[in-house]
KOLPA-273837 format. One line per 2 residues: number of its first residue (from 1); their letters; for each residue x, y, z of N, C-alpha, C, CB. Coordinates in nm, 3 decimals. Last residue first. Glycine has a CB too. Layout:
N
NUM	A	X:Y:Z:X:Y:Z:X:Y:Z:X:Y:Z  ...
***
This chain:
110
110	XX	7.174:10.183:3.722:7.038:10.049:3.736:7.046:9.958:3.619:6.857:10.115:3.728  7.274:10.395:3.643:7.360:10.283:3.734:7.224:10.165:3.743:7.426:10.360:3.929
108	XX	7.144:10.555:3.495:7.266:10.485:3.408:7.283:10.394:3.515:7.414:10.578:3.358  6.949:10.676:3.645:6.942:10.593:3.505:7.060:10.501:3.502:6.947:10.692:3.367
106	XX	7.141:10.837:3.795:7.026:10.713:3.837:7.033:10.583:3.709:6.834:10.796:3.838  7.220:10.991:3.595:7.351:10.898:3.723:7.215:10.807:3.721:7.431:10.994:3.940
104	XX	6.982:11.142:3.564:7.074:11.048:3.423:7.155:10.955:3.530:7.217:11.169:3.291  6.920:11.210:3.793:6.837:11.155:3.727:6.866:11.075:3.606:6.766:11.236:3.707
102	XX	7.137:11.456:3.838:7.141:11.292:3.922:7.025:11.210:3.894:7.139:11.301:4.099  7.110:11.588:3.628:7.251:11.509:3.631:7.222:11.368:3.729:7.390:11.623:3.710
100	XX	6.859:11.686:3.726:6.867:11.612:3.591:7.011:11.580:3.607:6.825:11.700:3.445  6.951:11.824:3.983:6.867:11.679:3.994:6.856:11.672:3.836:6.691:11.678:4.091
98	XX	7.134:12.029:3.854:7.197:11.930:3.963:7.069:11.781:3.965:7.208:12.035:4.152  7.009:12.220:3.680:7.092:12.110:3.622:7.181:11.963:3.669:7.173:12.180:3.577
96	XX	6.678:12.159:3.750:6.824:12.239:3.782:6.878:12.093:3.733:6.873:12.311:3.975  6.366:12.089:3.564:6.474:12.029:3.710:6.598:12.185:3.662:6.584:11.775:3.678
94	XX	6.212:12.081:3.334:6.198:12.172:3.453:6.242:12.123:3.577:6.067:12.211:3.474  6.309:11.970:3.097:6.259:11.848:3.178:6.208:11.953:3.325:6.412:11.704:3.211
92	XX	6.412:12.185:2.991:6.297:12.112:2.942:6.248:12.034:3.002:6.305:12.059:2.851  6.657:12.261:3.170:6.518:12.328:3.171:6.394:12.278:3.104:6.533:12.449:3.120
90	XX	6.780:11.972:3.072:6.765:12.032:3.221:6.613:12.142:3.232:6.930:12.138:3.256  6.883:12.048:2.854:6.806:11.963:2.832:6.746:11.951:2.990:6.874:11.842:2.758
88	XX	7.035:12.269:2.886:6.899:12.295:2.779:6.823:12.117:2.835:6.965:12.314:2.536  7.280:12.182:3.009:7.188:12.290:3.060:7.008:12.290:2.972:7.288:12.454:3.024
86	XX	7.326:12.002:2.835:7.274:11.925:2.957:7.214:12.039:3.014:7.383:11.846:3.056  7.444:12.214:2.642:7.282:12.087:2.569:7.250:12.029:2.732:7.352:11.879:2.408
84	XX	7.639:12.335:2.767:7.527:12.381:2.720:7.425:12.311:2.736:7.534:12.408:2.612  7.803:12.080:2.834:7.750:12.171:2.945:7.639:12.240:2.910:7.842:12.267:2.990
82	XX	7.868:12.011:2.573:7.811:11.943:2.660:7.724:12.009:2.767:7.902:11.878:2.707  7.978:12.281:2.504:7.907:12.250:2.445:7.869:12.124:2.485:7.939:12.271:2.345
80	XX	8.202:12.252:2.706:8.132:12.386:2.672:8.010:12.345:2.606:8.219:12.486:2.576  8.315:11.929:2.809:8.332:12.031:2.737:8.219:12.127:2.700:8.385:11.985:2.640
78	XX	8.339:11.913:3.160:8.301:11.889:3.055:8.332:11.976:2.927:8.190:11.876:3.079  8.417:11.819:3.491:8.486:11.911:3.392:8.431:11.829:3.265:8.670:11.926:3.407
76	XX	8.262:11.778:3.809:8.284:11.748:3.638:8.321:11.877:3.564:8.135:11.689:3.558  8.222:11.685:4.137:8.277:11.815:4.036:8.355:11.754:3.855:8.440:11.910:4.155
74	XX	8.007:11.573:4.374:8.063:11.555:4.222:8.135:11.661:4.165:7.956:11.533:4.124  7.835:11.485:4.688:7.937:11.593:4.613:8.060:11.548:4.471:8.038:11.646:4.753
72	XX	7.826:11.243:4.835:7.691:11.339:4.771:7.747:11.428:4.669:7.606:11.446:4.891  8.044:11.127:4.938:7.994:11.261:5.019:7.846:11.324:4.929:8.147:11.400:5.017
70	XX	8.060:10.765:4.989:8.061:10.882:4.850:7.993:10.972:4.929:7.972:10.846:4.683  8.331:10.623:5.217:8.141:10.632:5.134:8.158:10.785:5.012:7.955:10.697:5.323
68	XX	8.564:10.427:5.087:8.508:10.539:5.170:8.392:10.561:5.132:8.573:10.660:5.169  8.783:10.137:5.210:8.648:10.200:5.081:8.593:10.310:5.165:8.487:10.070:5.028
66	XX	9.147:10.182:5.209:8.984:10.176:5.275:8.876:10.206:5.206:8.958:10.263:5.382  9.364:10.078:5.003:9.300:10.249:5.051:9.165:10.167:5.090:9.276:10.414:4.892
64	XX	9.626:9.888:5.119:9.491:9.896:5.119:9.456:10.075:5.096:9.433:9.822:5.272  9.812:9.758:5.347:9.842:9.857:5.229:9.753:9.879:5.158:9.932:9.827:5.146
62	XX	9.732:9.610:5.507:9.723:9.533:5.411:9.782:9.606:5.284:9.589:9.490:5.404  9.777:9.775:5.751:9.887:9.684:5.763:9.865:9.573:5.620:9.879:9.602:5.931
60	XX	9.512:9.970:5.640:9.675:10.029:5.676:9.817:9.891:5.661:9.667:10.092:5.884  9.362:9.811:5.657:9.372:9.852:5.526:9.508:9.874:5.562:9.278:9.969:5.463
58	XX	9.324:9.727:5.985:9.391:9.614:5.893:9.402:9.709:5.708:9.248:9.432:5.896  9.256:9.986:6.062:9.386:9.930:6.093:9.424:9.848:5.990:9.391:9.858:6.216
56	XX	9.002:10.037:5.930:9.114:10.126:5.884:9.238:10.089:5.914:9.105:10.249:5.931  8.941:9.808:6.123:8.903:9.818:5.957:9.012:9.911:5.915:8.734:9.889:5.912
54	XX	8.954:9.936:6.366:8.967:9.807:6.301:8.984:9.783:6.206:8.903:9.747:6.304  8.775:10.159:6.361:8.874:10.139:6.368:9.001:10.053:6.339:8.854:10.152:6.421
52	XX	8.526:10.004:6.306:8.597:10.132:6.184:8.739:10.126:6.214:8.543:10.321:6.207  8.516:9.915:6.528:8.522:9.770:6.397:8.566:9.884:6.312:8.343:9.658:6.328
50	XX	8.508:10.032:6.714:8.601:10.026:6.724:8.611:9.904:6.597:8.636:10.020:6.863  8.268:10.181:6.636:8.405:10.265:6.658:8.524:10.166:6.618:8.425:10.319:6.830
48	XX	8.099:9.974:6.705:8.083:10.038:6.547:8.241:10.081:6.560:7.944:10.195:6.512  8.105:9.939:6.991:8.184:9.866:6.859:8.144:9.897:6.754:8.182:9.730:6.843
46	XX	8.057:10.168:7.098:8.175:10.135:7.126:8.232:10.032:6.992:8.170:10.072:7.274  7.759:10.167:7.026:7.843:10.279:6.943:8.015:10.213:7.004:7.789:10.492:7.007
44	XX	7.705:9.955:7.139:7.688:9.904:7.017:7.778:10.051:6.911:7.495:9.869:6.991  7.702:10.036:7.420:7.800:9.892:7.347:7.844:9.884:7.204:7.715:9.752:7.351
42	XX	7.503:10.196:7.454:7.663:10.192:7.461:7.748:10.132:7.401:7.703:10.163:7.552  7.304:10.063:7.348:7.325:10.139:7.312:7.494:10.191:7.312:7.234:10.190:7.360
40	XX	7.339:9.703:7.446:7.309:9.834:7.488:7.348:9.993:7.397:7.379:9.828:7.620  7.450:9.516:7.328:7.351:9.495:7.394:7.294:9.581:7.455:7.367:9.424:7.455
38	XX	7.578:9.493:7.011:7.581:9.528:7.126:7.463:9.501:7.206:7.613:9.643:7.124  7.770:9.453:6.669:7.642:9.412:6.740:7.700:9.451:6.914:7.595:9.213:6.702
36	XX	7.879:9.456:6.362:7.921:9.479:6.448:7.728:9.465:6.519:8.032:9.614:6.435  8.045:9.494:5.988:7.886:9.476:6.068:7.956:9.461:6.256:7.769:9.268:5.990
34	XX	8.106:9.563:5.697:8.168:9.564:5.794:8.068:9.565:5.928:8.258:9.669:5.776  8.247:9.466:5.386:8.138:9.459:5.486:8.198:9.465:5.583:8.052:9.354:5.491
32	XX	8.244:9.731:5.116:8.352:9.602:5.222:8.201:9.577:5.307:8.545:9.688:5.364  8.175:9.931:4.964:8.159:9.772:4.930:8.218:9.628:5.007:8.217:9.763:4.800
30	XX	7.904:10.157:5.141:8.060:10.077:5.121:8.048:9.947:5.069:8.145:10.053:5.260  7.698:10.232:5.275:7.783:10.260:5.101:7.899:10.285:5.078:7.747:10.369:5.022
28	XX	7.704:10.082:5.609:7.672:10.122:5.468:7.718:10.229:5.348:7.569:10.147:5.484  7.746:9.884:5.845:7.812:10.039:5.773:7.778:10.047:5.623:8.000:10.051:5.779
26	XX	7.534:9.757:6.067:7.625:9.755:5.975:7.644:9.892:5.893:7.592:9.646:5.893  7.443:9.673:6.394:7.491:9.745:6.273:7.538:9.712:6.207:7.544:9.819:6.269
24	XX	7.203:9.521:6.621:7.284:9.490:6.509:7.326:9.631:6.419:7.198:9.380:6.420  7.113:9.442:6.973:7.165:9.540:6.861:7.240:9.480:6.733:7.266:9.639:6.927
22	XX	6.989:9.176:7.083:7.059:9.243:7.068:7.114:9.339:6.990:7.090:9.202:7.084  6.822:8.961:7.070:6.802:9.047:7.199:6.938:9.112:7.197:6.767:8.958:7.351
20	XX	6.751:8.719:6.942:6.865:8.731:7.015:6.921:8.825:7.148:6.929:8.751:6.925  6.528:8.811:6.839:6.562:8.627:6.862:6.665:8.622:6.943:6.612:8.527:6.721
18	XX	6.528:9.078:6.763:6.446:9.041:6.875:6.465:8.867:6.905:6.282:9.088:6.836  6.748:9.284:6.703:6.748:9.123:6.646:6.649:9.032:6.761:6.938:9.049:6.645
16	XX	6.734:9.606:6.539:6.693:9.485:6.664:6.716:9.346:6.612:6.519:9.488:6.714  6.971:9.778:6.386:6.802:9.690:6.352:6.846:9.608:6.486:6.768:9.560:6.156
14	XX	7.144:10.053:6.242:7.097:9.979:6.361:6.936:9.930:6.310:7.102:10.090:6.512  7.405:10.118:5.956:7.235:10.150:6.019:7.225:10.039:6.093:7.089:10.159:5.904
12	XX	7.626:10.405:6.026:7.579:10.252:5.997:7.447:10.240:6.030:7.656:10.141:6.077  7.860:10.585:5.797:7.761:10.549:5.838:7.707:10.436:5.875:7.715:10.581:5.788
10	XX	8.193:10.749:5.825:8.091:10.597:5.763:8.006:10.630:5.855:8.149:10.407:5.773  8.324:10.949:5.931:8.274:10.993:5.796:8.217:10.816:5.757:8.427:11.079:5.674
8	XX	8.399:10.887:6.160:8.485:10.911:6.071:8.478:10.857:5.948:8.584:10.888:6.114  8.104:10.787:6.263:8.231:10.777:6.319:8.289:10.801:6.188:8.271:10.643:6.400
6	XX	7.743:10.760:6.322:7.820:10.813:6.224:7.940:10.804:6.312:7.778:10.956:6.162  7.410:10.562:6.323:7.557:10.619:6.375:7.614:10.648:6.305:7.641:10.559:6.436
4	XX	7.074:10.574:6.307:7.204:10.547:6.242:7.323:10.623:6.326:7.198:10.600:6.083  6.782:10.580:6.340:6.880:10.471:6.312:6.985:10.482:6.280:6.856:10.401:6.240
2	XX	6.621:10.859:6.437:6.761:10.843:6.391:6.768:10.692:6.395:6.878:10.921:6.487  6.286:10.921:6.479:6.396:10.850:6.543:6.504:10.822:6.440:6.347:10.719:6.609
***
């Protein structure tokens, strides 16, 4: 089962609020908060939509760039001899040079 909705490129993840008896989202890897709730499936994709919507309105009239989620997708320009040693140090650890880059990213952001 999917928990999650998608609308112009944000994601949100859905949880029951069984005290209340009603849908809860919020939009995730983003640093704004942006949360929203329904009582029916319907409801609850109408207001995800329309709190994105919302959201992108007020950035627009705050002059604002909207926080956008990160696509997974990196392009680094390094120098030659960086690129080498991260290539070498990549096959020693027996990863591709893509999961040892995102194994150092890891590292470094914790």
């Amino acid at each position: 089962m999917n928990n999650t909705l998608t609308y112009k490129g944000y994601q949100a993840s859905l949880e029951f609020d069984s005290d209340d008896r009603i849908l809860i989202g919020r939009v995730q890897n983003i640093n704004d908060v942006i949360g929203f709730h329904g009582s029916s499936i319907a409801e609850l994709e109408t207001a995800f939509h329309e709190a994105i919507d919302n959201y992108l309105a007020a950035c627009r009239d705050l002059d604002q760039s909207p926080d956008k989620p990160a696509s997974g997708r990196m392009m680094l320009r390094v120098e030659p001899a960086i690129h080498a040693s991260s290539l070498r140090a990549a096959s020693r650890a027996g990863m591709s040079l893509n999961k040892w880059a995102e194994e150092v990213f890891r590292r470094a952001g914790a």
